[in-house]
N, C-alpha and C positions, 0 to 999 in steps of 0.2 A: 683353071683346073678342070678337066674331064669326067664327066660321069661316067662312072662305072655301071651300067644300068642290065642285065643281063637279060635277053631275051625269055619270057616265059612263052609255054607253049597253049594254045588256044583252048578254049573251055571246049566239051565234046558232048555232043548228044546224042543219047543212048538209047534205045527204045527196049523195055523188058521184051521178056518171052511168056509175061502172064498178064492179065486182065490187070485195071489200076485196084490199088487197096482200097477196102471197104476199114475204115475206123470207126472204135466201141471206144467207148469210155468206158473206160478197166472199174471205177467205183460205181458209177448203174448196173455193170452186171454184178458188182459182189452185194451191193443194196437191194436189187431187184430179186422179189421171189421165185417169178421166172426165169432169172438170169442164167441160170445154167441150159434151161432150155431155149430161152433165146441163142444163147450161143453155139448151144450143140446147130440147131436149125440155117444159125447163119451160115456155118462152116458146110452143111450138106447141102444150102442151097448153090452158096460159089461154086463146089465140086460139079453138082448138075449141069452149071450155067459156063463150064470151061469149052470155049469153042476146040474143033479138030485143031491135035498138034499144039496147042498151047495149053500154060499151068494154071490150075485153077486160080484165084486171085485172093491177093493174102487175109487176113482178119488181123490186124493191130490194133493192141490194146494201146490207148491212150489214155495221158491226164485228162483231168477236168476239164470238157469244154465250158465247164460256167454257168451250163443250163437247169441244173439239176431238178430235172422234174420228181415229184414224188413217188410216180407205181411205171415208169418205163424207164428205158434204155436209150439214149442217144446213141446214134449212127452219123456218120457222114462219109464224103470220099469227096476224089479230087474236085469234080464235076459240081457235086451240091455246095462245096464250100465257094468255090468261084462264085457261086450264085446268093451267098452268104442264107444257107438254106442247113438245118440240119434234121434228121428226121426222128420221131420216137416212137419206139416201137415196145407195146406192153408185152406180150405174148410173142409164142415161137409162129402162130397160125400165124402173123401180121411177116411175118420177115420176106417173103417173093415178091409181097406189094412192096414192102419197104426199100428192098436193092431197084425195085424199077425208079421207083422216085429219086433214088439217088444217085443214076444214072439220066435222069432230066427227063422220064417216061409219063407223061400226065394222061394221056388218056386209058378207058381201060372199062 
């Protein structure tokens, strides 16, 4: 008896037209007293930091990554989670250092 097995077509890869996402855990900022100004701070610092011709890069709010520290904000992106690294950030003044590191930027 023959298989009927139908050809699929190959997975594609795709490259955005923005920067990679910067992820918040959605319950640090609504716990954090900062949180609203951390988040205002994240979103104008992406804007700044959008090279010529490309979109700023996005802010998603995520679940729990687990960590729940008491007075900051967990961060990550693609970059720092590869490196099983994720960063916390108390205040909005902390947020320019905070996206270097999670773009793998150590010195400074």
């Amino acid at each position: 008896m023959p298989e009927n097995k139908q050809k699929s077509a190959s997975p594609m890869v795709v490259r955005p037209r923005r920067a990679a996402p910067v992820l918040v855990c959605r319950k640090c900022l609504k716990r954090s007293d900062d949180g609203r100004d951390v988040r205002r701070a994240l979103k104008s610092e992406l804007k700044a930091r959008k090279h010529d011709g490309s979109k700023p890069a996005k802010l998603i709010m995520t679940g729990c990554f687990g960590l729940c520290p008491k007075k900051a904000v967990v961060l990550a992106s693609g970059t720092s989670l590869a490196r099983q690294e994720y960063v916390l950030v108390a205040d909005g003044d902390q947020v320019p250092w905070a996206l270097k590191l999670l773009n793998g930027e150590r010195g400074g």
